[in-house]
VOGU-238209 format. One record per atom (N, C-alpha, C, O): x, z negated, y; residue number from 1; atom name; residue in one letter; chain. Coordinates in Angstrom, 3 decimals. Example, Ala and Ser with C-alpha at 12.3 -4.5 7.8 and 13.67 -1.06 7.14 Angstrom:
BEGIN
<pt <13.190, -7.800, -5.690>, 1, 'N', 'A', 'A'>;
<pt <12.300, -7.800, -4.500>, 1, 'CA', 'A', 'A'>;
<pt <13.200, -7.800, -3.300>, 1, 'C', 'A', 'A'>;
<pt <14.236, -8.465, -3.319>, 1, 'O', 'A', 'A'>;
<pt <12.850, -7.080, -2.250>, 2, 'N', 'S', 'A'>;
<pt <13.670, -7.140, -1.060>, 2, 'CA', 'S', 'A'>;
<pt <12.900, -7.870, 0.030>, 2, 'C', 'S', 'A'>;
<pt <13.409, -8.039, 1.138>, 2, 'O', 'S', 'A'>;
// end
This chain:
BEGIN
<pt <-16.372, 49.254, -16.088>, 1, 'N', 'X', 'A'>;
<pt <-17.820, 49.125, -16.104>, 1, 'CA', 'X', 'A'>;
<pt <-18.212, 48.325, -17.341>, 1, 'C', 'X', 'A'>;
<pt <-17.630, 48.552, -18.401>, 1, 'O', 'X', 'A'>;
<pt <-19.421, 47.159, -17.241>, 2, 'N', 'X', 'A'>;
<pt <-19.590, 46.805, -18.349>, 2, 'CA', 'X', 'A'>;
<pt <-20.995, 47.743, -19.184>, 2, 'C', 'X', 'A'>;
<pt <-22.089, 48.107, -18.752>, 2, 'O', 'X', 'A'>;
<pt <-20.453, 47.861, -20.288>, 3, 'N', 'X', 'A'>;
<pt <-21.429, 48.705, -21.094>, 3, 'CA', 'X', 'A'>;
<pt <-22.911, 48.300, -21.387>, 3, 'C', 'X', 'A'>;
<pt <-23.782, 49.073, -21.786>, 3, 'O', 'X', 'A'>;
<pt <-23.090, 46.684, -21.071>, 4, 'N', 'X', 'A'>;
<pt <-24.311, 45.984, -21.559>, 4, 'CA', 'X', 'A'>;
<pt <-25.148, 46.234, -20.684>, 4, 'C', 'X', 'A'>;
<pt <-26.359, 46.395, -20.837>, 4, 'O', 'X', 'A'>;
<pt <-24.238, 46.299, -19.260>, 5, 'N', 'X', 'A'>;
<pt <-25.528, 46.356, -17.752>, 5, 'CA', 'X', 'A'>;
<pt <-25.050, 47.220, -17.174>, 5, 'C', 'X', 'A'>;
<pt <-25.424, 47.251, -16.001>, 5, 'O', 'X', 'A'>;
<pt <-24.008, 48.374, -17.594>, 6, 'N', 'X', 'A'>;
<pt <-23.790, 49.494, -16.881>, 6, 'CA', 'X', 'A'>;
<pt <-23.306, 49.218, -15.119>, 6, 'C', 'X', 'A'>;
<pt <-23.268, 50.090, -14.251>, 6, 'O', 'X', 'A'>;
<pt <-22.985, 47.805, -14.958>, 7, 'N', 'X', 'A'>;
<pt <-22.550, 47.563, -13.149>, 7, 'CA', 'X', 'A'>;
<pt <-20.669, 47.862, -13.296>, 7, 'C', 'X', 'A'>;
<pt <-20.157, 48.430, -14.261>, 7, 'O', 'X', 'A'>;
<pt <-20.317, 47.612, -12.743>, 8, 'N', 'X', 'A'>;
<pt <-18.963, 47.283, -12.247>, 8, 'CA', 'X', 'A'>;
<pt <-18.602, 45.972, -11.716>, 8, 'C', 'X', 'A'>;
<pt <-19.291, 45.574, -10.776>, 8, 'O', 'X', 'A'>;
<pt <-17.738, 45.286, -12.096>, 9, 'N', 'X', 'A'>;
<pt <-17.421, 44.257, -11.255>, 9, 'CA', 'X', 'A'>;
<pt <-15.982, 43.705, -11.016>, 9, 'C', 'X', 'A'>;
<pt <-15.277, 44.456, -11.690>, 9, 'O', 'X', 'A'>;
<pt <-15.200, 42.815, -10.428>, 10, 'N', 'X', 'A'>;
<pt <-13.875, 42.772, -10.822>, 10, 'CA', 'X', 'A'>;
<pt <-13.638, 41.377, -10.568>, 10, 'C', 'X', 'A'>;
<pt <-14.340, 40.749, -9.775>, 10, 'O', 'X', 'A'>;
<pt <-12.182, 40.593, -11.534>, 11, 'N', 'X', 'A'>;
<pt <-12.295, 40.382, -12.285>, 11, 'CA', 'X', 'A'>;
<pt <-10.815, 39.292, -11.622>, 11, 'C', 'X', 'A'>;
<pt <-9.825, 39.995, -11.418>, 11, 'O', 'X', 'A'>;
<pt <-10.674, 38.321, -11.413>, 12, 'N', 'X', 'A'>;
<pt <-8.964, 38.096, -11.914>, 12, 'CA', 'X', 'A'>;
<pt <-8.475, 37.932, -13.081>, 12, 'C', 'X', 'A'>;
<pt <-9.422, 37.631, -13.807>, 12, 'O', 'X', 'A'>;
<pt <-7.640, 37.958, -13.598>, 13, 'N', 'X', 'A'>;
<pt <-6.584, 37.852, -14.752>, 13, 'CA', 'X', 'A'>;
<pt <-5.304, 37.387, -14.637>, 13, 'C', 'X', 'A'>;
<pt <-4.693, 37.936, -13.721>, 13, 'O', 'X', 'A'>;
<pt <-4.520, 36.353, -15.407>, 14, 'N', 'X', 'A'>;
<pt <-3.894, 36.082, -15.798>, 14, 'CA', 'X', 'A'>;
<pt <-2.679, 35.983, -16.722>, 14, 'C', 'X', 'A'>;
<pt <-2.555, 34.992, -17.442>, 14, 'O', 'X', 'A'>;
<pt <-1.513, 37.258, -16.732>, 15, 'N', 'X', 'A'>;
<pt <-0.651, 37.050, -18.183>, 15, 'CA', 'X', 'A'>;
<pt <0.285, 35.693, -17.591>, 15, 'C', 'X', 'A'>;
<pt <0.187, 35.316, -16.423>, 15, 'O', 'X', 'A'>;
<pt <1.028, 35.164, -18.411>, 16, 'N', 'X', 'A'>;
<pt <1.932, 34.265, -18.182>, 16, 'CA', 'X', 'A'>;
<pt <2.672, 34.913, -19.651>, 16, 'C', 'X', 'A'>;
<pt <2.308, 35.056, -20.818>, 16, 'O', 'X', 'A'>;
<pt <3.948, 35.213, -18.836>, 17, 'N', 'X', 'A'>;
<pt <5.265, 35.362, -19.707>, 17, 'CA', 'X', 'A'>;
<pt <6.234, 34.517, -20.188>, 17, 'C', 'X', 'A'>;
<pt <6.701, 34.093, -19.131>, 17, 'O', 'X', 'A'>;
<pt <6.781, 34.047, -20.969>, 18, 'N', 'X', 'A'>;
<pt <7.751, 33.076, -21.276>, 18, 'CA', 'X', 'A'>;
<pt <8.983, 33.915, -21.575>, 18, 'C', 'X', 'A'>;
<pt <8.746, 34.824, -22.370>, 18, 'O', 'X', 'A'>;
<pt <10.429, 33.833, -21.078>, 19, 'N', 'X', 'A'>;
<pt <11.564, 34.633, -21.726>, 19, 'CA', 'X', 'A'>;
<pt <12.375, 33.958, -22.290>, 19, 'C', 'X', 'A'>;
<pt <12.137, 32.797, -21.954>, 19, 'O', 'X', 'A'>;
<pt <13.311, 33.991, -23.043>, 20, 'N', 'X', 'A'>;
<pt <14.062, 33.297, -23.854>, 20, 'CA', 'X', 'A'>;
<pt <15.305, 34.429, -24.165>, 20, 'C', 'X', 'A'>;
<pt <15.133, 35.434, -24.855>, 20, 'O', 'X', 'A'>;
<pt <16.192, 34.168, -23.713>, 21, 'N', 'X', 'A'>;
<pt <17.569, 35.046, -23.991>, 21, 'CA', 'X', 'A'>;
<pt <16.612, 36.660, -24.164>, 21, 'C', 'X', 'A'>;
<pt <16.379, 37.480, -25.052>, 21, 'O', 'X', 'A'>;
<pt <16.275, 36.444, -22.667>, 22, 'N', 'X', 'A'>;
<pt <16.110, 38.440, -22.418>, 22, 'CA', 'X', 'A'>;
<pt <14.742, 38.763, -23.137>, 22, 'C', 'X', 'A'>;
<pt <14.128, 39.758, -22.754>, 22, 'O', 'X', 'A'>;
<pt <14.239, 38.008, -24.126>, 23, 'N', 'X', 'A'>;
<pt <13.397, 38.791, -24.804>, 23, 'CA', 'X', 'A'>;
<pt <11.961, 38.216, -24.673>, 23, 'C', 'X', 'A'>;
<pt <12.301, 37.034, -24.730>, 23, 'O', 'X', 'A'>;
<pt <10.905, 38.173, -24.569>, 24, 'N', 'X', 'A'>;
<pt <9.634, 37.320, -24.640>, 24, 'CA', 'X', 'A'>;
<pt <9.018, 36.532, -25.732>, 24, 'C', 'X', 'A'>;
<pt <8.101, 36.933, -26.449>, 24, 'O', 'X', 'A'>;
<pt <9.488, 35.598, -25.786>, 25, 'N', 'X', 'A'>;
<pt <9.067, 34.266, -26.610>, 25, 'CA', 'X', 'A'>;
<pt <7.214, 34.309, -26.649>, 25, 'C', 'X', 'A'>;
<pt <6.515, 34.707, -27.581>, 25, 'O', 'X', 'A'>;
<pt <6.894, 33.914, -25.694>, 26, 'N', 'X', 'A'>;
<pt <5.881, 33.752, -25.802>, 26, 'CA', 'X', 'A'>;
<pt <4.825, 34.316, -24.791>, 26, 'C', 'X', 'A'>;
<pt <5.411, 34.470, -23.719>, 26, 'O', 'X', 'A'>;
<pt <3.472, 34.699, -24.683>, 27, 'N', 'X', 'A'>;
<pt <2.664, 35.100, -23.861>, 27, 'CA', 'X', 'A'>;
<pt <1.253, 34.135, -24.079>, 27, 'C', 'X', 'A'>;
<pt <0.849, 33.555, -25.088>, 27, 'O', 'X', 'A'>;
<pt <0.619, 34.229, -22.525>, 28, 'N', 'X', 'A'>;
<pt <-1.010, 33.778, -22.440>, 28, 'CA', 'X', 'A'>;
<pt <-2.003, 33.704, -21.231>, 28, 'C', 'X', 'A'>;
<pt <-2.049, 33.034, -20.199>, 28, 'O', 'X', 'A'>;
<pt <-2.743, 34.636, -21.774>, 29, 'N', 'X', 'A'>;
<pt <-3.681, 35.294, -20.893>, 29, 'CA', 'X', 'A'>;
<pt <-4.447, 34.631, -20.220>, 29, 'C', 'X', 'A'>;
<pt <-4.686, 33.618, -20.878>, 29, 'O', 'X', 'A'>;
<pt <-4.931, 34.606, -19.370>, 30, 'N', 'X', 'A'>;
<pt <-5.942, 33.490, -18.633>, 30, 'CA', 'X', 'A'>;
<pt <-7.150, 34.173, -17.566>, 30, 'C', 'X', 'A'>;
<pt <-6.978, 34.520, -16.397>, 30, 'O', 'X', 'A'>;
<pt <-8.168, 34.226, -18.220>, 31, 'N', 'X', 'A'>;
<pt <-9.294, 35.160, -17.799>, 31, 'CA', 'X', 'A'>;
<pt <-10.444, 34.254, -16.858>, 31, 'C', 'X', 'A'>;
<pt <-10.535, 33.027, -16.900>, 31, 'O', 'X', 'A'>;
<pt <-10.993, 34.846, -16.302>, 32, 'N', 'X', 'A'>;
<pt <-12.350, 33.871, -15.433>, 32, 'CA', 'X', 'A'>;
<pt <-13.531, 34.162, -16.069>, 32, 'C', 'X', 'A'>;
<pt <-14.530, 34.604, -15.503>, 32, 'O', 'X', 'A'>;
<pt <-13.419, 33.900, -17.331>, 33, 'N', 'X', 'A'>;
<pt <-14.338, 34.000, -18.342>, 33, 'CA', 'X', 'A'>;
<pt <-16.272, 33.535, -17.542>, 33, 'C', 'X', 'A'>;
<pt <-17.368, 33.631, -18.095>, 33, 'O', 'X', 'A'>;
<pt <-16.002, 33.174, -16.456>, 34, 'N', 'X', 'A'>;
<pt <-17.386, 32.822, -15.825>, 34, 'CA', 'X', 'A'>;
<pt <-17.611, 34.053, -15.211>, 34, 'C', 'X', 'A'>;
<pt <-18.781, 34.414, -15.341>, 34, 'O', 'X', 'A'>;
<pt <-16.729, 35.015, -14.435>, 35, 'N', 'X', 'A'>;
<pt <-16.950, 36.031, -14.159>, 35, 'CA', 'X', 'A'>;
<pt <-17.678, 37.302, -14.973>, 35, 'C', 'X', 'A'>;
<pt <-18.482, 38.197, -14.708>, 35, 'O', 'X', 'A'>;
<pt <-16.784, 36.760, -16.305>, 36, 'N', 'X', 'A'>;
<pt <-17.498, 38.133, -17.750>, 36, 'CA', 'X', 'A'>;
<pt <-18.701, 37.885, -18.070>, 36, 'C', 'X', 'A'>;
<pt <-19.440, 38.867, -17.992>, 36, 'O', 'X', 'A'>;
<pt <-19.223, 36.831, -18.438>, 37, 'N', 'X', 'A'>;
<pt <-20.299, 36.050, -18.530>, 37, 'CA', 'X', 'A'>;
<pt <-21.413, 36.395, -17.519>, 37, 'C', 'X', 'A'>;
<pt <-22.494, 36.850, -17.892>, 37, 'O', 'X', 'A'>;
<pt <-21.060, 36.125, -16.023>, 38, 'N', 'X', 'A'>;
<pt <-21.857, 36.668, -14.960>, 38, 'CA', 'X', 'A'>;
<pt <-22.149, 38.123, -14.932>, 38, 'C', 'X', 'A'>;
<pt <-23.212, 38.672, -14.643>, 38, 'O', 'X', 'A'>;
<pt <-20.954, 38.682, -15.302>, 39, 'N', 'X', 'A'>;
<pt <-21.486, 39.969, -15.022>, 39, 'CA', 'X', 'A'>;
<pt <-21.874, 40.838, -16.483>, 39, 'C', 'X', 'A'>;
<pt <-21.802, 42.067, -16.463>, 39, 'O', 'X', 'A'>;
<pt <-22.178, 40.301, -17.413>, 40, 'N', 'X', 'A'>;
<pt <-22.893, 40.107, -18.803>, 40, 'CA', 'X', 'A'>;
<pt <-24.220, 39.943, -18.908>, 40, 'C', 'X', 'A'>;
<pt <-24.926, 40.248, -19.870>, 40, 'O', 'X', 'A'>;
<pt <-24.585, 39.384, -17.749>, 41, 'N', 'X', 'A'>;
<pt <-25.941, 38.604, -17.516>, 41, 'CA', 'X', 'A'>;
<pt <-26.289, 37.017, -18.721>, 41, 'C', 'X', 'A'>;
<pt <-27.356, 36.629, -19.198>, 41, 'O', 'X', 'A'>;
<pt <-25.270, 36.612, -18.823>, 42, 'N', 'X', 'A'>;
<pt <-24.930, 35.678, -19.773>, 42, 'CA', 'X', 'A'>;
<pt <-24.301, 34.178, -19.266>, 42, 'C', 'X', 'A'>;
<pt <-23.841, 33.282, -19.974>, 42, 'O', 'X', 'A'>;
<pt <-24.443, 34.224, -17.838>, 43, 'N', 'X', 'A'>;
<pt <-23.240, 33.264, -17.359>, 43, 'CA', 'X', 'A'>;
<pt <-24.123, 31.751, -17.518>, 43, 'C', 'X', 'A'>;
<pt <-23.521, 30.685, -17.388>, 43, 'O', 'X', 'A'>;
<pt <-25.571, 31.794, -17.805>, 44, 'N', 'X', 'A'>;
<pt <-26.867, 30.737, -17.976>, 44, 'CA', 'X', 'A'>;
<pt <-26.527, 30.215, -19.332>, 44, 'C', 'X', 'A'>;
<pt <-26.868, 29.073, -19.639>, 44, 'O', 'X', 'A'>;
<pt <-25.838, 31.024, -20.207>, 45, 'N', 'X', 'A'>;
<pt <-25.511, 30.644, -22.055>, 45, 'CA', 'X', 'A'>;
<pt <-23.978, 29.556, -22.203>, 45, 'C', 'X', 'A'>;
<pt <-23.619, 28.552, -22.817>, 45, 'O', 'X', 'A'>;
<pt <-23.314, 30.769, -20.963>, 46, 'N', 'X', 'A'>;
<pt <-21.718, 29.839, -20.916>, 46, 'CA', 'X', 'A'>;
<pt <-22.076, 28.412, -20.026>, 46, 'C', 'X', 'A'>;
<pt <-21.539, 27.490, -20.638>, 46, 'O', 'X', 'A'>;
<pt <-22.639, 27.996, -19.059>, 47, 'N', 'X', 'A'>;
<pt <-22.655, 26.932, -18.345>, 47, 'CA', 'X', 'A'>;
<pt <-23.331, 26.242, -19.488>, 47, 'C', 'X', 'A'>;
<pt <-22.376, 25.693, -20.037>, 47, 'O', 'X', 'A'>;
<pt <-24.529, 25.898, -20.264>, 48, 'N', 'X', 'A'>;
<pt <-25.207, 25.562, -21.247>, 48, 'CA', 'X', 'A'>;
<pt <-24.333, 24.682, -22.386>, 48, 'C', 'X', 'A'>;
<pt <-24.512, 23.555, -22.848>, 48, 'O', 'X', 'A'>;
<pt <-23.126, 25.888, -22.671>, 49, 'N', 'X', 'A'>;
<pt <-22.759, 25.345, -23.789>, 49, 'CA', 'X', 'A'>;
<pt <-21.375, 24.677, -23.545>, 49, 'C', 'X', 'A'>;
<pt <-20.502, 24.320, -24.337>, 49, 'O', 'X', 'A'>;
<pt <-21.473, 24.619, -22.023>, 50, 'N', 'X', 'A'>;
<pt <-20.380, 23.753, -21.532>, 50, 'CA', 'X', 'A'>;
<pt <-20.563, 21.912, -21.194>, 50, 'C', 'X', 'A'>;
<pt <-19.940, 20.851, -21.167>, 50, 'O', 'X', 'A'>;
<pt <-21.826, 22.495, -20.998>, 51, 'N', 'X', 'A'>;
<pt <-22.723, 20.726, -20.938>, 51, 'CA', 'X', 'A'>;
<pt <-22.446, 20.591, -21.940>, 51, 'C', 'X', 'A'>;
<pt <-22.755, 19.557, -22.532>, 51, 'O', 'X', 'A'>;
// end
């Protein structure tokens, strides 16, 4: 639930793992940051500051 507008919404996500001899080198997350935004009531600030 988001705490700002009290809705629910969902969400995809993204980890990407990298391995290297067994162990994890590296990681990176990849979010639909237009989704958080939307359901923020904020998604009018992110398109804005994308122009």
């Amino acid at each position: 639930m988001n705490p700002a507008t009290g809705r629910t919404f969902r969400t995809a996500n993204i980890r990407v793992l990298r391995i290297r001899n067994g162990l994890i080198a590296e990681t990176c997350d990849h979010h639909d940051h237009l989704a958080f935004a939307a359901a923020d009531g904020r998604a009018d600030q992110l398109l804005a500051a994308l122009d």
